[in-house]
C-alpha positions as semicolon CSV with decimal commas, in nm:
position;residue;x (nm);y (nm);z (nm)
1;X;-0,998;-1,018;-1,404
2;X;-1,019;-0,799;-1,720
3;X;-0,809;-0,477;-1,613
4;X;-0,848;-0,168;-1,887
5;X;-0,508;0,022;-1,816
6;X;-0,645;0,338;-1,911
7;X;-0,894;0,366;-1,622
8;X;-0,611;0,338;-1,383
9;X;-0,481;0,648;-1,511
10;X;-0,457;0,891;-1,225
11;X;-0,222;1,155;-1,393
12;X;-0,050;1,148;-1,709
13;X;0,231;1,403;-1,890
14;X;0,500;1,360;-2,166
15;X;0,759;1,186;-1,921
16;X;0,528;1,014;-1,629
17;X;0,233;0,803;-1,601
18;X;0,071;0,776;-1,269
19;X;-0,211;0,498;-1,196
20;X;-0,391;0,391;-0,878
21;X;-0,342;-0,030;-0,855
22;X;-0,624;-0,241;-0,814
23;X;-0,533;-0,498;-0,549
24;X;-0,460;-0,825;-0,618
25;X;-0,229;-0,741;-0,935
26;X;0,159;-0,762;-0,925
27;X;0,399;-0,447;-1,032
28;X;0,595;-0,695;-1,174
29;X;0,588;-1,073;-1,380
30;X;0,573;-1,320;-1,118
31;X;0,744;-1,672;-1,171
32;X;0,438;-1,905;-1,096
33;X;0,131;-1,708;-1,150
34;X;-0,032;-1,580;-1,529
35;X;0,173;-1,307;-1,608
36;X;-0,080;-1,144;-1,888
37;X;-0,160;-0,882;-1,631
38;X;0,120;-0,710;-1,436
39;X;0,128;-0,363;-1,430
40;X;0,453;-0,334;-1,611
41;X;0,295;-0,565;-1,911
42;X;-0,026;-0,329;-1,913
43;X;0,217;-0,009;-1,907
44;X;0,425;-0,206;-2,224
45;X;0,088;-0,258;-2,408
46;X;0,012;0,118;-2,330
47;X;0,307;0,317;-2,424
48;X;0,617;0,080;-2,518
49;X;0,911;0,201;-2,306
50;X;0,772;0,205;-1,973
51;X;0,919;0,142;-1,695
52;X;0,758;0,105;-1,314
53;X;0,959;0,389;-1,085
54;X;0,906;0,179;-0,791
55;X;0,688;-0,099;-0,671
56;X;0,417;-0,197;-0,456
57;X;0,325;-0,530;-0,299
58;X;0,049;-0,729;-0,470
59;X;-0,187;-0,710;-0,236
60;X;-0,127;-0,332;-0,192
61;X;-0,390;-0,074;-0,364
62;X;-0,295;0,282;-0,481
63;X;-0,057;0,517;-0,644
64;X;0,226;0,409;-0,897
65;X;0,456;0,639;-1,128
66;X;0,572;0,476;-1,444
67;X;0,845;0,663;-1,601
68;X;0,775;0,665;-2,040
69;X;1,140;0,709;-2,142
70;X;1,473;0,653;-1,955
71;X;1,532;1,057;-1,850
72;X;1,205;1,006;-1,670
73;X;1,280;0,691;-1,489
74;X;1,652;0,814;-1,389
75;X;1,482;1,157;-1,286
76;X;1,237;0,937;-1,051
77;X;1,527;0,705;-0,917
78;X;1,740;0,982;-0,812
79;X;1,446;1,109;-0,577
80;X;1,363;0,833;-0,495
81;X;1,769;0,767;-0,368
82;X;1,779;1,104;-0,228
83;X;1,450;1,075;-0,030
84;X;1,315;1,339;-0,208
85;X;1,009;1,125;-0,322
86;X;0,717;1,158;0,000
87;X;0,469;0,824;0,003
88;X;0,149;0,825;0,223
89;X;-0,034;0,501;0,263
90;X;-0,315;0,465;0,442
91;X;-0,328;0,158;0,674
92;X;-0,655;0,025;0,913
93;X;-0,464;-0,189;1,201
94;X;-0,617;-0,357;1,477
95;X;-0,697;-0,204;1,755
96;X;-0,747;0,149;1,936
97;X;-0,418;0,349;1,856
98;X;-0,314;0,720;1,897
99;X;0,000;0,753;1,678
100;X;0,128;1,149;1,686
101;X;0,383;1,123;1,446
102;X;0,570;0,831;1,616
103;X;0,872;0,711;1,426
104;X;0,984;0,387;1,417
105;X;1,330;0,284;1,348
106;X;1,440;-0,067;1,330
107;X;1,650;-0,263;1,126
108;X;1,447;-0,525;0,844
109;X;1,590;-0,798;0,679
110;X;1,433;-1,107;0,481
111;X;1,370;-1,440;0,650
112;X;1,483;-1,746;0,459
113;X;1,292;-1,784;0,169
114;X;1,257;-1,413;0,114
115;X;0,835;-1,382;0,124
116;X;0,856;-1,192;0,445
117;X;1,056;-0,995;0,687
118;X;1,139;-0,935;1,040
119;X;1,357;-0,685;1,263
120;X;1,721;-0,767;1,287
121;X;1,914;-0,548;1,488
122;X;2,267;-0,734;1,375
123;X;2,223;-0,754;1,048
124;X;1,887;-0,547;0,863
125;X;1,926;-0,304;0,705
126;X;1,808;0,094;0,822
127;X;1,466;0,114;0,777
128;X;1,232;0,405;0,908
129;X;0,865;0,507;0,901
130;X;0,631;0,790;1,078
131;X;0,308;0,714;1,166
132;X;-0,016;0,962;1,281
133;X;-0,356;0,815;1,355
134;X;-0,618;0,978;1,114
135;X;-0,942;0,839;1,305
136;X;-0,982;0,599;1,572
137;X;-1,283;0,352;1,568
138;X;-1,410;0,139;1,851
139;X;-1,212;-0,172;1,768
140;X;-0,944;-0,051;1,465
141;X;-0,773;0,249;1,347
142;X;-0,683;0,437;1,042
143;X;-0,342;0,557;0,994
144;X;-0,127;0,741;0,808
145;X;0,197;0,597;0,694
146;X;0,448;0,763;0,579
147;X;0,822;0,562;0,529
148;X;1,112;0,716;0,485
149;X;1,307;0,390;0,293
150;X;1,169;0,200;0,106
151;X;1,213;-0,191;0,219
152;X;1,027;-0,435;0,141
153;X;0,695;-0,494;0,429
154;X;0,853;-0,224;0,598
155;X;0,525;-0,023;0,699
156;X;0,356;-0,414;0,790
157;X;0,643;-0,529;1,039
158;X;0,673;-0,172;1,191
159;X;0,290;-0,140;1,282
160;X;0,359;-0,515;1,394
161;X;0,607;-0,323;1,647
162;X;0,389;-0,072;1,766
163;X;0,141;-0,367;1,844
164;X;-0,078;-0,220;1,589
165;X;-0,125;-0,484;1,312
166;X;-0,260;-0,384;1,001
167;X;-0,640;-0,572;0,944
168;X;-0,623;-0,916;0,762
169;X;-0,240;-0,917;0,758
170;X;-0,173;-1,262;0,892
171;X;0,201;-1,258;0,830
172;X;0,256;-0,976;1,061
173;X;-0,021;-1,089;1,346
174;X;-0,304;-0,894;1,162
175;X;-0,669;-1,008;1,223
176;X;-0,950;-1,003;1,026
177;X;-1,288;-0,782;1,064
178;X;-1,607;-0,865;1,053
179;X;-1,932;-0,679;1,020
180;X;-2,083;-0,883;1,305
181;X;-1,786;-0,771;1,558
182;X;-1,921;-0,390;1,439
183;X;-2,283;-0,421;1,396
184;X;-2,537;-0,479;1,687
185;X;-2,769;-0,760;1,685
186;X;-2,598;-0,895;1,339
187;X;-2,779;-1,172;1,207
188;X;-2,605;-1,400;0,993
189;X;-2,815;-1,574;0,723
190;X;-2,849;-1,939;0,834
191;X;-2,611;-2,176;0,604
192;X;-2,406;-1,879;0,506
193;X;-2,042;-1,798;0,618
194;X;-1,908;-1,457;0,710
195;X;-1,631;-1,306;0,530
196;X;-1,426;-1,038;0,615
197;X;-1,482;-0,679;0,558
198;X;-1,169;-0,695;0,320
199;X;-0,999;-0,975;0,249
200;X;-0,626;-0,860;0,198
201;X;-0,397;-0,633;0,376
202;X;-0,598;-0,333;0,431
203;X;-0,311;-0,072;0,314
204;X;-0,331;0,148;0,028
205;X;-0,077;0,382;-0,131
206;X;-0,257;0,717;-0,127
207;X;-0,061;0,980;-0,253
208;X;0,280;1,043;-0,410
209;X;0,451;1,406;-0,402
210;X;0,777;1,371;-0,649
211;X;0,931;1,676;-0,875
212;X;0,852;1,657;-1,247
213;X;1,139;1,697;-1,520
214;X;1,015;2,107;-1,542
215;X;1,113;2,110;-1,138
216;X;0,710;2,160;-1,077
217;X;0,613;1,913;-0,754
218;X;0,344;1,728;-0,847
219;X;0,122;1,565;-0,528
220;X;-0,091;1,317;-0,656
221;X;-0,335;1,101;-0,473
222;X;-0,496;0,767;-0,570
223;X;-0,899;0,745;-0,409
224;X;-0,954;0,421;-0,173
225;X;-1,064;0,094;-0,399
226;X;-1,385;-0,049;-0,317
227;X;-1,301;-0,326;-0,021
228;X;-1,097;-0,062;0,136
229;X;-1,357;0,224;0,122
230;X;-1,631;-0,031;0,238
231;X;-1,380;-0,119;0,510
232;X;-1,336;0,209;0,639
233;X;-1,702;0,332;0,587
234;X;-1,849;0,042;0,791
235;X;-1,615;0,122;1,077
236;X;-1,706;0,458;1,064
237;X;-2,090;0,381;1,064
238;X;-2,097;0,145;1,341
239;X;-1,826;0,340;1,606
């Protein structure tokens, strides 16, 4: 997959460029897989002293700041240590869910081999997020996520909590979707398989609200990538 940095480009200044992430692409190098196409190597090619303000998981679509010289990344870090950064991502679990700004506050820490998490009340560390429904479907729901730390599948195991998977997260109990659970009288090609609506963890960063170096807070929103906006439009057209 052939990515052209530029058209990630959701906002760009002197000190900060901001990009929406295609899925499927990690923020950083990874050990094993071909490292040509991390974000941070794209930002390098791009503009040469970049450096990635935060991360998000590699399944995970949406909004990234990249920081283009070290006043701009240290500006960025200390909001983001302060709490002063706010992230929304938007999430379809499983399920029928009405979520009024519930918080949830439980401990994470990694299991063993550090590729997922779980709640340990002995020895995680704090980790809290708020969640609202934004629309309800007949068999999932659309939700607004909004954490307040930043640990790693925090937003995944807490929706786990609320018994709320998010869709095709397998890790954290998530199941699939499929048009023909939706969709009346579906007819399936005969000799074909059906594949899931989306095919990954159906979360995406939406929108990032941070203070430039000027003091100016910027909000800045990434649109839904394809599988996600199919996602959501077929569960709107068929509830």
């Amino acid at each position: 997959m052939k990515i052209n940095f530029e058209d990630l480009i959701v906002f760009e200044n002197e000190d900060y460029i901001v990009i929406n992430k295609p899925p499927y692409v990690a923020s950083l190098d990874e050990r094993t897989s071909d490292r040509s196409s991390s974000i941070l190597r794209l930002a390098k090619a791009y503009h040469a002293d970049a450096q990635l303000g935060h991360r998000l998981d590699k399944e995970t679509s949406g909004i990234l700041a990249i920081a283009k010289h070290p006043e701009a990344y240290r500006h960025l870090a200390m909001q983001f240590e302060h709490r002063e950064v706010t992230k929304r991502y938007h999430a379809v679990v499983n399920g029928v869910h009405d979520f009024d700004s519930i918080s949830v506050f439980l401990p994470i820490a990694p299991i063993k081999d550090g590729t997922a998490v779980r709640i340990d009340r002995q020895k995680g560390k704090v980790a809290e997020t708020i969640f609202n429904t934004m629309k309800a479907y007949r068999q999932a729901t659309l939700v607004e996520c909004i954490p307040i730390t930043g640990r790693m599948h925090q937003i995944r195991v807490h929706l786990m909590c609320l018994k709320a998977p998010i869709v095709s997260d397998p890790t954290y109990g998530g199941e699939p979707v499929f048009l023909s659970q939706l969709k009346r009288n579906f007819n399936l090609k005969k000799d074909t398989e059906e594949y899931p609506l989306i095919q990954r963890v159906a979360l995406h960063a939406h929108s990032l609200t941070f203070n430039l170096l000027n003091g100016d807070r910027m909000k800045i929103e990434a649109p839904y990538p394809k599988d996600f906006d199919v996602l959501v439009k077929q569960l709107e057209k068929f509830s």
